[in-house]
C-alpha positions as CSV (number, residue, x, y, z in Angstrom):
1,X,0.0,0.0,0.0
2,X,2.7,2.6,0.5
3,X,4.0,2.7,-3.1
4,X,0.9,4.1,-3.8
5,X,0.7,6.5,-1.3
6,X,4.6,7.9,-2.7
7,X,3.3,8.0,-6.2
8,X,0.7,10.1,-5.1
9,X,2.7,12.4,-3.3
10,X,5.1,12.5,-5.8
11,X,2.5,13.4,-8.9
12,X,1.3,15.8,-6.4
13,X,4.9,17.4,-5.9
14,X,5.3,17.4,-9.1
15,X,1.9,19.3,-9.9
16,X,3.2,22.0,-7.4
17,X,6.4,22.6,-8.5
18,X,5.4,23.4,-12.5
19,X,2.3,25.5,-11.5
20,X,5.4,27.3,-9.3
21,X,7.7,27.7,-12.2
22,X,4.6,28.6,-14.5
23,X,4.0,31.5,-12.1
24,X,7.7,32.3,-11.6
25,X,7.3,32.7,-15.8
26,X,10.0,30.5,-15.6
27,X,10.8,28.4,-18.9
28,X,10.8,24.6,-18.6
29,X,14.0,22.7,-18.9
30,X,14.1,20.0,-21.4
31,X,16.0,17.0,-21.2
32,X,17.6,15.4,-24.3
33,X,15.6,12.4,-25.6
34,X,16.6,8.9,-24.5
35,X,15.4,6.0,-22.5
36,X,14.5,7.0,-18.9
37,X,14.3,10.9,-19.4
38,X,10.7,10.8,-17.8
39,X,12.2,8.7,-15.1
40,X,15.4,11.1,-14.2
41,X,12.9,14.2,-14.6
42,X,10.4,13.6,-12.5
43,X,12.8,12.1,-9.8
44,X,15.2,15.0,-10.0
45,X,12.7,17.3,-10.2
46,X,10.8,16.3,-6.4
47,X,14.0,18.1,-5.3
48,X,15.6,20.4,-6.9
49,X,15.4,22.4,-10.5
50,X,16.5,20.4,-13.7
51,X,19.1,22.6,-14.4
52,X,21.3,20.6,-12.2
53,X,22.1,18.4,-15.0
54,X,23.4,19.8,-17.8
55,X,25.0,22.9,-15.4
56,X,26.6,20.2,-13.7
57,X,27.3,17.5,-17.0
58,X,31.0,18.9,-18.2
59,X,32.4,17.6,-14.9
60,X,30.9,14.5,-14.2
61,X,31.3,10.9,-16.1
62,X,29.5,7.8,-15.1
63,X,31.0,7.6,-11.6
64,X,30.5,11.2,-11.0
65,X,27.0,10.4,-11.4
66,X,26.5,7.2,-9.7
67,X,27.6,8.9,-6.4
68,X,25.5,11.8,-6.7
69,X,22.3,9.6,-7.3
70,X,23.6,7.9,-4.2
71,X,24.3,10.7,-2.0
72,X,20.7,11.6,-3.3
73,X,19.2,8.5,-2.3
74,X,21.0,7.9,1.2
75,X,21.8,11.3,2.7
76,X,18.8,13.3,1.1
77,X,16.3,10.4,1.2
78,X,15.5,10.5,-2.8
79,X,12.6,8.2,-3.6
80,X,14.4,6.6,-6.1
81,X,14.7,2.2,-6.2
82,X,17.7,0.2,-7.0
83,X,16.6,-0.6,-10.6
84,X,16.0,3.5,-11.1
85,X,18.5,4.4,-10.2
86,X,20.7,2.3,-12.7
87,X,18.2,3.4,-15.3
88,X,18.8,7.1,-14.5
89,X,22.1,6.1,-14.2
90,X,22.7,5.0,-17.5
91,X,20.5,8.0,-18.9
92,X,22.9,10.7,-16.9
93,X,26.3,9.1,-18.2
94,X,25.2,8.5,-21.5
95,X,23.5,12.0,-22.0
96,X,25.2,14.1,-20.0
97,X,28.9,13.0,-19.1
98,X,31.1,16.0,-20.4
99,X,34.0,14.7,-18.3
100,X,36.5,11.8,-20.0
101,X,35.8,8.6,-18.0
């Protein structure tokens, strides 16, 4: 039963945060197209702006990544399952990995 309940909340976060920026007259960020964008947005976006990614993509490779979605998941509490996070994983370092691995 709990799943549920964090979807919920999550769709409902979600809601919040683009009526915000809509108000704010704040443009939307678009990620590039690939397998698990929807995924990495809506995660990412429960917490923080999307602009994180790309402002942040010329530094990190694969492993910069992986530790970030970590740190998200274990210090900040992300709602984000094992199998996510490899998926997001995979769609951060193959989309936006600016640093040489």
């Amino acid at each position: 039963m709990r799943r549920p309940l964090v979807l919920v909340a999550v769709s409902a976060a979600l809601a919040v945060a683009a009526v915000a920026a809509a108000a704010a007259g704040e443009e939307s960020l678009t990620l590039h197209e690939g397998s698990a964008r929807e995924l990495t947005a809506g995660r990412c976006a429960i917490c923080h702006s999307l602009d994180y990614i790309p402002n942040n993509a010329p530094v990190m490779d694969r492993s910069g990544w992986q530790k970030t979605i970590q740190k998200m998941r274990e210090r900040f509490g992300a709602p984000i399952s094992d199998p996510e996070a490899q998926q997001i994983l995979d769609y951060l370092a193959g989309n936006y990995a600016g640093k040489s691995q």
